[in-house]
C-alpha positions as CSV (number, residue, x, y, z in Angstrom):
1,X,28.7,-1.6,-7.9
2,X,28.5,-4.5,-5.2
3,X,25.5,-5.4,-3.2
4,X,26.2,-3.5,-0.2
5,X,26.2,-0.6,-2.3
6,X,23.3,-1.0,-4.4
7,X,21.8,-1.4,-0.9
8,X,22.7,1.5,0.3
9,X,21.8,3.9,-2.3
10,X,18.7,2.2,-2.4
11,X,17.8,2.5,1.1
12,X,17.2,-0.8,1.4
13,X,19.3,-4.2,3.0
14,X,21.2,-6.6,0.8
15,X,18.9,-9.7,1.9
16,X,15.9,-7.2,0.1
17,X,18.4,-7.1,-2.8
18,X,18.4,-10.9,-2.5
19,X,14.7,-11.8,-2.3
20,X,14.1,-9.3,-5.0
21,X,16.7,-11.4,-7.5
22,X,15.0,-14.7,-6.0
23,X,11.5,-13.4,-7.3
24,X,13.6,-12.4,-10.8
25,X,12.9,-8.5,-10.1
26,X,16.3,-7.5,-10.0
27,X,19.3,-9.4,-12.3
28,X,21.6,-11.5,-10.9
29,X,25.1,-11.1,-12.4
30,X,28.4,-11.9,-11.3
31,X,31.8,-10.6,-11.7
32,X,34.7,-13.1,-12.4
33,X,35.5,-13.0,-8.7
34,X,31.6,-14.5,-7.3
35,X,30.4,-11.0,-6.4
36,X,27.3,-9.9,-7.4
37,X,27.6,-6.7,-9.9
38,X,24.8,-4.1,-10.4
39,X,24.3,-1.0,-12.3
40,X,22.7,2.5,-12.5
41,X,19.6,0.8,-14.2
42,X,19.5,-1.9,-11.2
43,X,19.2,1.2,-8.8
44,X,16.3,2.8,-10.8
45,X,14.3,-0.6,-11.2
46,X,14.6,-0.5,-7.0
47,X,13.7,3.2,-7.3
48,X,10.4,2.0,-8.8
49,X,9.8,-1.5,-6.5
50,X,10.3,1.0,-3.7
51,X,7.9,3.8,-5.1
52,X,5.2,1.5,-5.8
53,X,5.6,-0.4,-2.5
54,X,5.2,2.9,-0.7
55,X,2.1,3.7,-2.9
56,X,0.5,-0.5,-1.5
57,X,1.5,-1.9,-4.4
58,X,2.4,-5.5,-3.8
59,X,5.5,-6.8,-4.6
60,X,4.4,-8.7,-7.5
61,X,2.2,-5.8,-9.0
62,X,5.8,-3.8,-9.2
63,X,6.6,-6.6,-12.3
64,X,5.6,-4.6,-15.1
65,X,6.8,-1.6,-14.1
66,X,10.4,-3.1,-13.8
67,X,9.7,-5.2,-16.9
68,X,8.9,-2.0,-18.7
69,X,12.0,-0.9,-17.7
70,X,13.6,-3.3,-18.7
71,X,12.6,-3.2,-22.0
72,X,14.1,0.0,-22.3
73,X,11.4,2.5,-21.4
74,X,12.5,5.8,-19.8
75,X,9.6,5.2,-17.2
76,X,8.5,2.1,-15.8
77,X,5.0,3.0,-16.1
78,X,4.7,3.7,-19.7
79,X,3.9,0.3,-21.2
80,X,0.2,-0.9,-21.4
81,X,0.5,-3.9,-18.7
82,X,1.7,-1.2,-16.2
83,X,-0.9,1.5,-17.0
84,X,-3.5,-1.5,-16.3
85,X,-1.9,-1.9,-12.7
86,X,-3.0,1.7,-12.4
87,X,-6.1,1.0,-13.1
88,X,-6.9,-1.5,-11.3
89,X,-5.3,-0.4,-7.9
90,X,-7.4,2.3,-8.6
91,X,-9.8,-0.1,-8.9
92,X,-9.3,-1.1,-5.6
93,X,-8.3,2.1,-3.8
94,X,-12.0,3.3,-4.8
95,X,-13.9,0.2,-3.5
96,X,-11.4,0.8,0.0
97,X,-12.8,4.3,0.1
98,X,-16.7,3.4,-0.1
99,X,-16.1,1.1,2.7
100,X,-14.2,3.6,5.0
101,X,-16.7,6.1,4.3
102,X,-19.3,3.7,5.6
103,X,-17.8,3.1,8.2
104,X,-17.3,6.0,9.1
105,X,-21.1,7.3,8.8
106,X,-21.6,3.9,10.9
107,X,-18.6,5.0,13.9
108,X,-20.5,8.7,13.4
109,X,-24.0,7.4,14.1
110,X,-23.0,5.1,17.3
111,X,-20.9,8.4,18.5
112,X,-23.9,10.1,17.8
113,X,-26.2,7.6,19.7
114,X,-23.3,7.0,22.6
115,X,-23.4,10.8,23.3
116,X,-26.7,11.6,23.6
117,X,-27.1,8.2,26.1
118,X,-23.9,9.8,27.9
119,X,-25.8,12.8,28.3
120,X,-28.6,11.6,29.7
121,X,-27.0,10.3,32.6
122,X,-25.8,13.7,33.3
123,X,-27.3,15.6,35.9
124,X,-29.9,18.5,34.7
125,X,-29.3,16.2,31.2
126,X,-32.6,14.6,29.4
127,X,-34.4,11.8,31.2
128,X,-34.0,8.5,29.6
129,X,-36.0,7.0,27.0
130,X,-37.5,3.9,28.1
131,X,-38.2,1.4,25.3
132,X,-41.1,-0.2,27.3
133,X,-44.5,1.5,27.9
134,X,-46.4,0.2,31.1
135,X,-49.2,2.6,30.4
136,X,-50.8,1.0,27.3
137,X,-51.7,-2.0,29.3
């Protein structure tokens, strides 16, 4: 199939299709006539840079996967350099987590403290607090 095509199915644009031969994920072959020609495999190695990409996965962290491919695999994530990828996005999804959670207990905790403030500026609401305490002069 041509460019445009492979595009197409894809879901992608044929300057993607381009960058991604530039960066040597995708083959670059030609038919007699200049045209680039692609195959069924081509369209499953996109299938995984896409997949990936949609998962964070950088662009150049999708190279094992297609190199696994490649090589003949049935599934771009069999071979050991792409099972360490795994890992260590994993890696890096968990140490993103802690610091969301602590954010968030951080966002919670000035709510928390905003709120009550708020409140106290309501009528009938608590008084305020004053941090100084004229009467221990």
């Amino acid at each position: 199939m041509r460019i445009g095509e492979l595009a197409e199915r894809a879901g992608t644009t044929t300057r993607t299709l381009r960058y991604y031969e530039s960066r040597g994920l995708l083959p670059t072959r030609r038919a007699e006539n200049g045209y680039r020609t692609y195959d069924e495999g081509d369209l499953r190695l996109l299938q995984q840079i896409r997949t990936l990409q949609d998962f964070g996965f950088d662009l150049e962290e999708t190279r094992p996967f297609v190199d696994c491919l490649r090589a003949g695999h049935p599934a771009g994530d069999s071979c050991p350099a792409s099972l360490a990828v795994y890992r260590r996005k994993l890696g890096e999804l968990d140490a993103l987590i802690g610091q969301l959670q602590s954010v968030r207990t951080e966002v919670g905790a000035q709510l928390a403290r905003a709120e009550l403030e708020a409140s106290a500026e309501l009528p009938g609401g608590p008084e305020p607090r004053c941090e100084l305490n004229w009467e221990d002069d």
